[in-house]
C-alpha positions in Angstrom: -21.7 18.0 -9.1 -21.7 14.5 -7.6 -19.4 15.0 -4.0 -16.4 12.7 -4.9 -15.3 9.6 -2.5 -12.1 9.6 -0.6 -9.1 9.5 -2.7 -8.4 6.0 -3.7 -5.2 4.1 -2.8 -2.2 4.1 -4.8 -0.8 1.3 -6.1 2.9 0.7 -5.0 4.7 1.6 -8.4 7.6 -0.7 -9.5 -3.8 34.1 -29.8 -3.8 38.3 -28.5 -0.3 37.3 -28.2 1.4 38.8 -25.0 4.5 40.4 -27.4 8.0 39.6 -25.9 10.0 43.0 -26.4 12.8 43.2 -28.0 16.1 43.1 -25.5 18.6 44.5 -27.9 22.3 44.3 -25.9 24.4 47.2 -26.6 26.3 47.2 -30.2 29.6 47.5 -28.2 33.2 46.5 -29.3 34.7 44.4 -26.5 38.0 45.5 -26.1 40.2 42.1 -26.1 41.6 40.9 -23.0 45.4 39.4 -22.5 44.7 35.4 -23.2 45.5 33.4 -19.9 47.0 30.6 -20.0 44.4 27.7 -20.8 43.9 24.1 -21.0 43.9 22.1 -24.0 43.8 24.8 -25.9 41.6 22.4 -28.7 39.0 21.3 -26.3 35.9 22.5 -25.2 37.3 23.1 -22.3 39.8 25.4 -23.4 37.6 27.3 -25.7 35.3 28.4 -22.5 38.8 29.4 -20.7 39.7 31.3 -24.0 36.8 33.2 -24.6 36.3 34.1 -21.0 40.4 35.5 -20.8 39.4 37.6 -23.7 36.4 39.3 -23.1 36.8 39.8 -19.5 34.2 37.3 -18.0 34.9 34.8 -15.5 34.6 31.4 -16.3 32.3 29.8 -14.3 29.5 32.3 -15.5 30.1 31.4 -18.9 30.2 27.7 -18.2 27.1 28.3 -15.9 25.2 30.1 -18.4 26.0 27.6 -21.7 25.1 25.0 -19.3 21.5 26.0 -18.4 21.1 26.8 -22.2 22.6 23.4 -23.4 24.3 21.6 -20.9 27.3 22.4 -23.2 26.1 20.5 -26.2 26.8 21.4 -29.6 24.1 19.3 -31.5 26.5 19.3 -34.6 25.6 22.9 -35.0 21.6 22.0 -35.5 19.4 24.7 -34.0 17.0 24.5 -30.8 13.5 24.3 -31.1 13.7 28.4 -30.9 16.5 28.7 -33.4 19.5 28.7 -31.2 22.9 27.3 -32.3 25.6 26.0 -30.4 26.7 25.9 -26.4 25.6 29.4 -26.1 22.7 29.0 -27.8 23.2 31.8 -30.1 19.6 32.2 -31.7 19.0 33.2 -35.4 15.1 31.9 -35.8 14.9 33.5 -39.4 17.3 31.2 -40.3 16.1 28.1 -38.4 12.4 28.0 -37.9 11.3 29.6 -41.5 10.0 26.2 -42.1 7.9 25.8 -39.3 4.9 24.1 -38.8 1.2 24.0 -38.2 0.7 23.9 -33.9 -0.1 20.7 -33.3 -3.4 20.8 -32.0 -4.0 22.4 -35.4 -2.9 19.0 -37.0 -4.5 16.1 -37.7 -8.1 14.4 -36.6 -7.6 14.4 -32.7 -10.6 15.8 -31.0 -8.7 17.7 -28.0 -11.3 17.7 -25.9 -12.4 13.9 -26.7 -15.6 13.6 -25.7 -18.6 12.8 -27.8 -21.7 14.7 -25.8 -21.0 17.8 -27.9 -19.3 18.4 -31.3 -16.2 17.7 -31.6 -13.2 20.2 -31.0 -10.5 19.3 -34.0 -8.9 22.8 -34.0 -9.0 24.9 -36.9 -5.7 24.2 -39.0 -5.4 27.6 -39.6 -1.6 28.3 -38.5 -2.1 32.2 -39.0 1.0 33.8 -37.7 3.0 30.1 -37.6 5.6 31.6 -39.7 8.4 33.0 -38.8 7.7 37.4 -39.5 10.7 39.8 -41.0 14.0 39.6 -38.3 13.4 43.1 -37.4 10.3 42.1 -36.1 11.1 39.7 -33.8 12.0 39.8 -30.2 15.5 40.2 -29.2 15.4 37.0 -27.6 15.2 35.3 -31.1 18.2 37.4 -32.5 21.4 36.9 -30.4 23.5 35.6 -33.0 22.8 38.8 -34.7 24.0 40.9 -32.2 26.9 38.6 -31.6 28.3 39.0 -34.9 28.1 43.3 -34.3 29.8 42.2 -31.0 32.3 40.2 -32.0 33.2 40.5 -35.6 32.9 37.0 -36.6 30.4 36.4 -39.2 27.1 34.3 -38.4 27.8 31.5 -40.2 30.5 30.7 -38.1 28.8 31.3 -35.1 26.3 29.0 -36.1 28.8 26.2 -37.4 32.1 26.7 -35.0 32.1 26.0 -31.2 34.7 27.7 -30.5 33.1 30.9 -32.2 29.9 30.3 -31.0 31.3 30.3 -27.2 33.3 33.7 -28.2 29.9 35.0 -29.1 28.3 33.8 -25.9 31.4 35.5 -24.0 31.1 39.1 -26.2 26.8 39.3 -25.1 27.8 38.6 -21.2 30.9 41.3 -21.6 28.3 43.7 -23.3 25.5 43.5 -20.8 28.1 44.1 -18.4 29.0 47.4 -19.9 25.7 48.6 -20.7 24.9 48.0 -16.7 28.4 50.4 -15.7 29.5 47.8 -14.1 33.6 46.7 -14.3 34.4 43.1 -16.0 34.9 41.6 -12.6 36.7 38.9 -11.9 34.2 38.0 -9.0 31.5 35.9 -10.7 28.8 37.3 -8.0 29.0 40.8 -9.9 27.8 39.0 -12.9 24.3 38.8 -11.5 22.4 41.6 -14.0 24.7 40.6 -17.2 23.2 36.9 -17.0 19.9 38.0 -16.1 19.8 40.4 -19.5 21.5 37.1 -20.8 17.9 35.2 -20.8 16.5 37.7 -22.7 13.1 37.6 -20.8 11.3 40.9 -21.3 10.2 40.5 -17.7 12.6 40.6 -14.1 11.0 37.4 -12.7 12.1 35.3 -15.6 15.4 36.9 -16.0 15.7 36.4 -12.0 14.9 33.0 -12.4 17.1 32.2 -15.6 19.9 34.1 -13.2 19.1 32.3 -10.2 19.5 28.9 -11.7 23.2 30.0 -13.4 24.4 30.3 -9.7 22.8 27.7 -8.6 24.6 25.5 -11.4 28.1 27.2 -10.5 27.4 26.8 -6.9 26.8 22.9 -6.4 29.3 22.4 -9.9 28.5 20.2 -12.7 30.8 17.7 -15.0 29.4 15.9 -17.9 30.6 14.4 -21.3 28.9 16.3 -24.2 27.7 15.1 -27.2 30.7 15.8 -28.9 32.3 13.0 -26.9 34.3 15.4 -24.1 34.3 16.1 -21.1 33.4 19.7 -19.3 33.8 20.6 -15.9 32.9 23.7 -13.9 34.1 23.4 -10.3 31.9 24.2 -7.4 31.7 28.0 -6.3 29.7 27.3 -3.1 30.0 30.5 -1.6 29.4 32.9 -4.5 26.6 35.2 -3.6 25.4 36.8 -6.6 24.6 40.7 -6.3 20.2 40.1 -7.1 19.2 43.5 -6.9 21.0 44.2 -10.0 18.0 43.2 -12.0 16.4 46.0 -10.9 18.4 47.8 -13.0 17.3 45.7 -16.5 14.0 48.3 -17.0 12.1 44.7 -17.8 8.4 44.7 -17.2 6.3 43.0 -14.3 5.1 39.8 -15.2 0.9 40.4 -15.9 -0.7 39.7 -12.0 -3.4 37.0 -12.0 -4.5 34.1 -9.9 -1.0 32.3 -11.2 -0.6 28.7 -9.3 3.1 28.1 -9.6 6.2 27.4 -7.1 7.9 30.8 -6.0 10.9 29.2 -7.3 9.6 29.8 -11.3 8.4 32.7 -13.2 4.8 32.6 -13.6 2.1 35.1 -15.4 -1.3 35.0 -16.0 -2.1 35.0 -19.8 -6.0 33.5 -19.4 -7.8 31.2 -21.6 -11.3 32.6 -22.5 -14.6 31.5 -21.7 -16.8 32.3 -24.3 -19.7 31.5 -26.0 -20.1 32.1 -29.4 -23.4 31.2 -31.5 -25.2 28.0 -32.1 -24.8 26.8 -28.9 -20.9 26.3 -29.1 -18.9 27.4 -26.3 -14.8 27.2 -26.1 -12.2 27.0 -25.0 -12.4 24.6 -21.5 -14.8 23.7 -19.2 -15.7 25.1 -15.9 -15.0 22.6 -12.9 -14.2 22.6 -9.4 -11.8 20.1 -8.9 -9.8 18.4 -6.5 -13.6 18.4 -4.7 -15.3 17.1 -7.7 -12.6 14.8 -8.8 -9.0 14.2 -8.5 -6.3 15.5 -10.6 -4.4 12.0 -11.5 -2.1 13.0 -14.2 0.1 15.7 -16.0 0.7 15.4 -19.8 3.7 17.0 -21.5 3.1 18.3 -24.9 5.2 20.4 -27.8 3.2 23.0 -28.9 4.5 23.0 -32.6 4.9 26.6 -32.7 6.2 29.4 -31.7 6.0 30.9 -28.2 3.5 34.2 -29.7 1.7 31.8 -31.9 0.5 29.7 -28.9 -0.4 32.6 -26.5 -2.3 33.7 -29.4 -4.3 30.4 -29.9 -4.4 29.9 -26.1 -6.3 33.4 -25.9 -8.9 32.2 -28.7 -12.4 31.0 -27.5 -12.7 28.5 -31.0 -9.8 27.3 -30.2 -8.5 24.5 -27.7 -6.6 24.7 -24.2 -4.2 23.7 -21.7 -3.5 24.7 -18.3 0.4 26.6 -18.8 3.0 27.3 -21.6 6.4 27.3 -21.1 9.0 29.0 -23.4 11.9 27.4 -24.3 14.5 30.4 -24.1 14.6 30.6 -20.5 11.8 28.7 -19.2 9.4 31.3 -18.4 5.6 30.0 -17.6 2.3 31.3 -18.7 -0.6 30.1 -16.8 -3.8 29.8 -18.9 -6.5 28.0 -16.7 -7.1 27.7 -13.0 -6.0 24.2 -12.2 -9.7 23.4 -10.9 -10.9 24.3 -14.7 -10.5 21.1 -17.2 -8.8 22.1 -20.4 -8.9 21.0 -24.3 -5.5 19.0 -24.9 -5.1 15.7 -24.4 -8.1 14.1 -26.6 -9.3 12.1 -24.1 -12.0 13.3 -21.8 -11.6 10.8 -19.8 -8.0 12.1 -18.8 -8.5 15.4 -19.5 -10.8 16.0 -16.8 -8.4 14.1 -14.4 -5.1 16.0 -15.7 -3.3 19.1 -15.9 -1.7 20.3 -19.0 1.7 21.5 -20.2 2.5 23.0 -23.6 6.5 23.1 -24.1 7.6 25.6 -26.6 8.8 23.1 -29.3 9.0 21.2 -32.8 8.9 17.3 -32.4 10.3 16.9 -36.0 12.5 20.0 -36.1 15.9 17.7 -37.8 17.8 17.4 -34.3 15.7 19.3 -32.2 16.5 19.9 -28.7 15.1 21.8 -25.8 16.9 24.2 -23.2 17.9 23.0 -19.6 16.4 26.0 -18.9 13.0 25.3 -20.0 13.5 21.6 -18.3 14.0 22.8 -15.1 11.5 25.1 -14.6 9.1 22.3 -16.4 10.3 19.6 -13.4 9.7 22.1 -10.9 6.5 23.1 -11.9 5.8 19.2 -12.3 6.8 18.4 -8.7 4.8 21.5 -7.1 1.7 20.1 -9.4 2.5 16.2 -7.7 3.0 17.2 -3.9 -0.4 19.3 -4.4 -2.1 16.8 -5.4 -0.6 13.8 -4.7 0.3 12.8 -8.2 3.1 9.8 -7.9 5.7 10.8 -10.6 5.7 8.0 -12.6 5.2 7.6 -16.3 2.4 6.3 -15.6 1.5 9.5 -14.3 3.3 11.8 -16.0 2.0 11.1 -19.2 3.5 12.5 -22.7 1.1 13.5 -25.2 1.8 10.5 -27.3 0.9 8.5 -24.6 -2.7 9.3 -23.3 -4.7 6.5 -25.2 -7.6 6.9 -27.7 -11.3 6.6 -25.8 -12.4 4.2 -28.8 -11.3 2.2 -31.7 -12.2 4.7 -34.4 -10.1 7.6 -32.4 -6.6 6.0 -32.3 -5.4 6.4 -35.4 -6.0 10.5 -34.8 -4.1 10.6 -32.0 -1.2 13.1 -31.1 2.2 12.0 -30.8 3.9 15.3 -29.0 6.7 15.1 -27.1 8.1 12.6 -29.4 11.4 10.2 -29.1 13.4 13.6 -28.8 12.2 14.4 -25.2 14.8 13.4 -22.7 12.9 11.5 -20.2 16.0 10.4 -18.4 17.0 13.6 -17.7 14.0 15.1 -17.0 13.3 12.6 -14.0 16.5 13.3 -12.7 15.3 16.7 -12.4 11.9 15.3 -10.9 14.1 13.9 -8.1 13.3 10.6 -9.5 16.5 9.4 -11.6 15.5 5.7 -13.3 17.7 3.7 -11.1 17.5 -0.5 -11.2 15.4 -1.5 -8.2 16.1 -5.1 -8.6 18.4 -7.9 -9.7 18.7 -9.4 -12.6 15.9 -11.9 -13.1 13.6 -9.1 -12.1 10.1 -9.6 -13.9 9.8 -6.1 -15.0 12.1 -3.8 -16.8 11.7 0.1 -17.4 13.3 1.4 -20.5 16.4 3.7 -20.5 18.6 4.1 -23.0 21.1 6.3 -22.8 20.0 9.1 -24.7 22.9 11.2 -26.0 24.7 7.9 -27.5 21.7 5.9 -28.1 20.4 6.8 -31.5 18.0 5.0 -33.6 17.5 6.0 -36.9 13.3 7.9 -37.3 12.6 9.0 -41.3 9.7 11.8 -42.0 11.4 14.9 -39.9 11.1 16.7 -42.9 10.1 14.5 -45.8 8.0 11.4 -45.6 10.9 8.4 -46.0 13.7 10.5 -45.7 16.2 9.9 -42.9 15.9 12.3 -39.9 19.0 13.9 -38.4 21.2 11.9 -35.6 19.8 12.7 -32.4 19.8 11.1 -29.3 16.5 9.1 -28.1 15.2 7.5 -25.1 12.5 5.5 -26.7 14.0 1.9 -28.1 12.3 -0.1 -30.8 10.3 -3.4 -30.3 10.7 -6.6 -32.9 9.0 -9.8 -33.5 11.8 -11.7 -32.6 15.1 -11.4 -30.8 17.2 -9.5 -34.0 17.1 -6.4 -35.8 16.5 -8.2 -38.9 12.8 -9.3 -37.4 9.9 -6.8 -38.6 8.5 -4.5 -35.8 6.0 -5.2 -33.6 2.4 -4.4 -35.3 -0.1 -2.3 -33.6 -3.5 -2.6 -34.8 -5.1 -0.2 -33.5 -2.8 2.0 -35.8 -3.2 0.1 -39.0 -6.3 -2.5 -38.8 -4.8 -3.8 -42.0 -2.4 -5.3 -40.0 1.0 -3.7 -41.7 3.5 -3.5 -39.8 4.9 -0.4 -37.7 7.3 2.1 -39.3 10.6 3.8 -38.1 8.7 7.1 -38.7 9.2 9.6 -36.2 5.5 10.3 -35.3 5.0 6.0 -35.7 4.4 5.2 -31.9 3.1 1.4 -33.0 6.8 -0.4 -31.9 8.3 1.8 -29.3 8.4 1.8 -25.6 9.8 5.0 -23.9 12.4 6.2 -21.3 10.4 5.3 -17.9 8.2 3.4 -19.1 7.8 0.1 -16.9 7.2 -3.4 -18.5 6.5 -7.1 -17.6 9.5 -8.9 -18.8 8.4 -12.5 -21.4 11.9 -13.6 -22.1 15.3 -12.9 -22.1 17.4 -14.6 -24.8 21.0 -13.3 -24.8 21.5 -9.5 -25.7 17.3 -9.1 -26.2 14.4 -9.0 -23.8 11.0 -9.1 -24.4 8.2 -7.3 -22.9 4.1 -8.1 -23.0 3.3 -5.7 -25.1 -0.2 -4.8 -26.6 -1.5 -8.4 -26.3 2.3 -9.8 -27.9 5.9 -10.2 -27.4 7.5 -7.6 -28.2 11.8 -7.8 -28.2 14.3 -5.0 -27.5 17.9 -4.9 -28.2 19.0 -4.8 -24.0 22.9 -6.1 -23.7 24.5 -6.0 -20.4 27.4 -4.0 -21.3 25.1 -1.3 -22.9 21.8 -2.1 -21.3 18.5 -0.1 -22.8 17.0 -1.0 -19.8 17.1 -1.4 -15.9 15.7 -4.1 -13.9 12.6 -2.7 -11.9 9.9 -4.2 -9.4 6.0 -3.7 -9.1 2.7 -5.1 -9.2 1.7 -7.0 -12.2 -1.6 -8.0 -13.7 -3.0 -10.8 -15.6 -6.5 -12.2 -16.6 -8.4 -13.9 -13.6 -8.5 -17.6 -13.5 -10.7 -18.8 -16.1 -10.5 -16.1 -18.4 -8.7 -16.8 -21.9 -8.9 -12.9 -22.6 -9.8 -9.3 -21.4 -10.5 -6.2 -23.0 -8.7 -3.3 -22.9 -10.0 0.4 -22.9 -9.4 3.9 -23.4 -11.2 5.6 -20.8 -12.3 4.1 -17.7 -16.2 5.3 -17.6 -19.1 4.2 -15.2 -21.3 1.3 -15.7 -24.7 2.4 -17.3 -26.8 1.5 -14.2 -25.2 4.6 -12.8 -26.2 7.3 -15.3 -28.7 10.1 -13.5 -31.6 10.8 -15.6 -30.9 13.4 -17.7 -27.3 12.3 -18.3 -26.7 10.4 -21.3 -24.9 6.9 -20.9 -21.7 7.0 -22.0 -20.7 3.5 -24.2 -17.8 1.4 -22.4 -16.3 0.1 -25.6 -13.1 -1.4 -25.7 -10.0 -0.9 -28.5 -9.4 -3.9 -30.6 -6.5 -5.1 -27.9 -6.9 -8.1 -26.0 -4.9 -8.4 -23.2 -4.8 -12.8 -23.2 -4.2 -15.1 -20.6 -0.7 -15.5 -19.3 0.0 -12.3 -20.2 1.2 -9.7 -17.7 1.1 -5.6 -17.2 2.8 -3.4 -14.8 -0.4 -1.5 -12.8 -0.8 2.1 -12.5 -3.8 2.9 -10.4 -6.6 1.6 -9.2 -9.2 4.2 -9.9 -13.3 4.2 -10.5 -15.5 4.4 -13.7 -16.0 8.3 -13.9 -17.6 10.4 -16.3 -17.7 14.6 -15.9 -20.7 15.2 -17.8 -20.2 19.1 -19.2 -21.5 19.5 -22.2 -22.8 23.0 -22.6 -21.8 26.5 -21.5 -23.6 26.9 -18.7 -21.9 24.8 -15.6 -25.0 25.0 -13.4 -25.6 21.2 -14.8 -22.2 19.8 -14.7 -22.1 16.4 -13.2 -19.5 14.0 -12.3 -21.2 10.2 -12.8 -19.3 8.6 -10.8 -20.1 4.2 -10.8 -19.6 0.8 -8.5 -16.9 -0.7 -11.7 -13.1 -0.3 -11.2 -10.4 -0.3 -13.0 -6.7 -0.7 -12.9 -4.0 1.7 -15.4 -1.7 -0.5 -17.0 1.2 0.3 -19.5 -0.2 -1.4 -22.2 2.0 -0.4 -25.6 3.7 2.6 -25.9 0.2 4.2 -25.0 -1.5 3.3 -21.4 -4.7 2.0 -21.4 -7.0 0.4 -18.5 -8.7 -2.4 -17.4 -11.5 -3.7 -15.4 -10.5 -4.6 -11.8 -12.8 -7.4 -11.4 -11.1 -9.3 -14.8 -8.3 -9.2 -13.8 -5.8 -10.2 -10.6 -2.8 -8.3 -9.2 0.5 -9.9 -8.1 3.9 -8.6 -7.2 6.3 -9.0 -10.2 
């Protein structure tokens, strides 16, 4: 492999399934406790101070445990993306996923590994094992609210469509683990260590360590937030609790499977490795073999759904026809499987260009599931995995960096219409930068020349059709992504994208339609403001969002900006940014620089990413002894383009502050 140059400057920024076992709580009556006196006995509030007075658990464990499942959310008693209803999140997944879907890598005419020096990777759409089998044989973890019910005596449609219930159920599981440990219903929320860890309902002690840890980590700095019910919850600071660990070791869970796992100490990781295989007629799956940072830099992370079940996509993971990404993450309680060495280059993003420069993560999740929502447990341990993966290798958290799915470009004009569109408008971006340690915050004043978009997401909620049926009106959910209009009202027709539809109709309120929407985080070059709208450049146009000051969908930013070099009318725009042909070895066939059908025109401005060389990792057969980065004199720059990133050469073009 070509040796790679120094690292260049940044750019100031403005599936053999591994089976979860069942964890079947004990079928225990809970023996009602004397009701203390509680507050507002009809809030939310109050419900958490009733349910913990009556089943003997102190409140801030319940409050601390509801929160890392749902940050106390009821999501108008829609299920998770793992089946789980309610604060506690209460899972029933025969009830909730029986409908679900192909994985997504399974869907549509995206090539995963995007590059055209072998035959193309569209993975089989077989969804063999997608549906959801007989309750008794799934794990524990997908069955709480059935045990609840045993627990508590109040039937599961009520703990699926009452709060109040639901928390009582919560409440009933805690007071049962307790029991089944021998331990007393102490009033000392540090004793509660083990019954939160069973709580998770990890089959292995590091997850259910880390699920615990996080609990007490929530009750001891506090949290306070309005739910999306429209009240507010508070649990108080316990700074001094010290929770009682070792009683995990009394849980009987497995050891997470040893391997050469690449994760922070503060997440539970296992190996659950990717094969590579060979397997007749010269085709080969499912990754490629690399040595990178030394043969090229890892630039970006992209978040995906995985569209299925957690033992659905360890099982497509762990098959060599299939595709690949570097780690899994399960929705429950956030634990982590690690499928590739990070020097390897995985299947996933369906650009080659970006998937030999990225790492991937598959989040356990359905991006049209009718108000679908992800744990805080599963975000957590996502952002800290994220920031490890950025200080390792230098990977500014950005969204220009930390790329969803639906925003890693196509590498020509015929693949855009095949690309994914995983996480989706349901992913809270806001939230999870928070996480990040990067909250979007306004970094300048009103006139600023650049704007990134953020809504905010519970209370911002634009209506998306084709969750379930094509046309038909998804669920209210919140959204961070906003939509873009011709003109400055919400009578004007969307913005048109024609890469999407070369007929030139316009864009869609579909849910998977990503031809008129700009994201949470993403940053823009501000065209105009007129009143309560703004408008951004936007895929060669102006594009207008709804942005008023008393409810802003935005927040003034700063950052370098390009636009065409004197004398240019126009410059193309591309997908991938690949070498020049005069520096192709012999032997390694040149790879086409061909633009998309975007122009990006004269007077026009885009907020700049990096500033990277025209590389090309040339791996196109099994054997990795011939593997060679091309690596050329022509630069280009990362702009935020549409709703997709895209680049551009740096000698068009010329860079200014906004």
């Amino acid at each position: 492999m070509t040796p790679p140059p120094r690292r260049p400057g940044r750019v100031p920024r403005a599936a053999g399934a591994v089976a979860s076992a069942a964890l079947l709580l004990p079928l225990l009556s809970a023996a009602p406790a004397a009701v203390a006196d509680v507050p507002e006995a009809g809030t939310l509030q109050g419900q958490f101070a009733r349910a913990a007075a009556r089943h003997g658990v102190p409140e801030s464990v319940l409050l601390g445990v509801s929160y890392l499942q749902s940050r106390w959310d009821t999501h108008g008693g829609a299920p998770s993306v793992t089946g789980g209803y309610g604060p506690m999140h209460l899972t029933d997944a025969v009830t909730a996923l029986a409908e679900s879907t192909a994985p997504h890598h399974s869907d549509g005419e995206e090539d995963a590994r995007g590059d055209s020096s072998r035959p193309a990777r569209v993975a089989a759409g077989d969804a063999t094992g997608a549906t959801v089998p007989a309750p008794e044989a799934l794990p524990g973890r997908l069955r709480t609210l059935e045990r609840a019910s045993a627990l508590s005596g109040i039937p599961a449609e009520e703990l699926r469509g009452s709060t109040a219930a639901n928390i009582e159920g919560g409440a009933a599981l805690l007071a049962a683990a307790q029991r089944e440990a021998g331990l007393p219903a102490s009033a000392d929320p540090a004793a509660w260590y083990g019954a939160v860890a069973r709580y998770s309902g990890a089959d292995d002690s590091a997850t259910a360590a880390t699920y615990a840890n996080d609990v007490f980590d929530v009750i001891r700095t506090g949290e306070s937030r309005t739910t999306d019910s429209g009240q507010r919850v508070t649990l108080p600071a316990v700074p001094a609790v010290a929770p009682a660990t070792e009683q995990v070791d009394a849980l009987g869970l497995r050891r997470p499977a040893a391997g050469p796992v690449e994760c922070p100490r503060s997440v539970a990781c296992e190996w659950v490795p990717a094969p590579y295989e060979e397997f007749g007629d010269g085709d080969y799956g499912n990754h490629d073999k690399a040595n990178r940072p030394s043969s090229q830099s890892i630039d970006y992370i992209v978040i995906h759904d995985t569209e299925a079940t957690w033992d659905v996509t360890l099982k497509l993971v762990q098959d060599p026809t299939y595709v690949s990404w570097q780690y899994s993450l399960r929705s429950s309680d956030g634990h982590i499987a690690q499928h590739l060495p990070l020097k390897d280059v995985g299947w996933h993003a369906g650009n080659w260009f970006v998937n030999a420069k990225s790492v991937g993560l598959e989040h356990e999740g359905f991006l049209t599931s009718p108000d679908s929502w992800y744990t805080e447990a599963m975000y957590r341990t996502s952002a800290r995995l994220v920031r490890y993966l950025s200080q390792r290798y230098d990977i500014p958290l950005d969204r220009q960096h930390i790329l969803g799915h639906d925003t890693v470009p196509g590498t020509v004009t015929s693949t855009i219409r095949g690309m994914h569109t995983d996480p989706g408008p349901y992913w809270d971006w806001a939230h999870y930068f928070k996480l990040l340690g990067r909250p979007i915050t306004p970094s300048a004043g009103p006139s600023a020349g650049v704007v990134t978009i953020r809504p905010e997401y519970s209370a911002h909620q634009p209506v998306y059709t084709g969750c379930v049926k094509a046309g038909e009106v998804c669920a209210p959910h919140g959204s961070g992504a906003v939509r873009l209009h011709t003109a400055p009202s919400a009578d004007a027709p969307l913005v048109k994208d024609i890469g999407l539809r070369p007929g030139g109709q316009d864009s869609t309120d579909g849910v998977n339609d990503t031809g008129a929407r700009a994201s949470t985080g993403q940053s823009f070059a501000v065209a105009e403001r007129r009143g309560e709208w703004t408008a951004i450049w936007y895929l060669g146009q102006q594009a207008w969002f709804h942005n008023p000051r008393k409810e802003p969908t935005a927040v003034n930013a700063r950052g370098p900006v390009l636009t065409p070099r004197e004398g240019l009318a126009e410059v193309p725009v591309y997908g991938r940014a690949y070498p020049e042909a005069s520096a192709y070895p012999a032997g390694v066939p040149v790879q086409a620089v061909s633009p998309l059908p975007y122009k990006l025109l004269a007077g026009q401005r885009y907020v700049v990413g990096d500033r990277t060389p025209g590389e090309y990792y040339f791996a196109p057969v099994f054997d990795s002894s011939g593997h060679t980065v091309v690596r050329g004199q022509e630069e280009y720059y990362e702009i935020q383009f549409g709703h997709r990133v895209a680049f551009v050469k740096a000698s068009d073009v010329r860079v200014s502050p906004s």
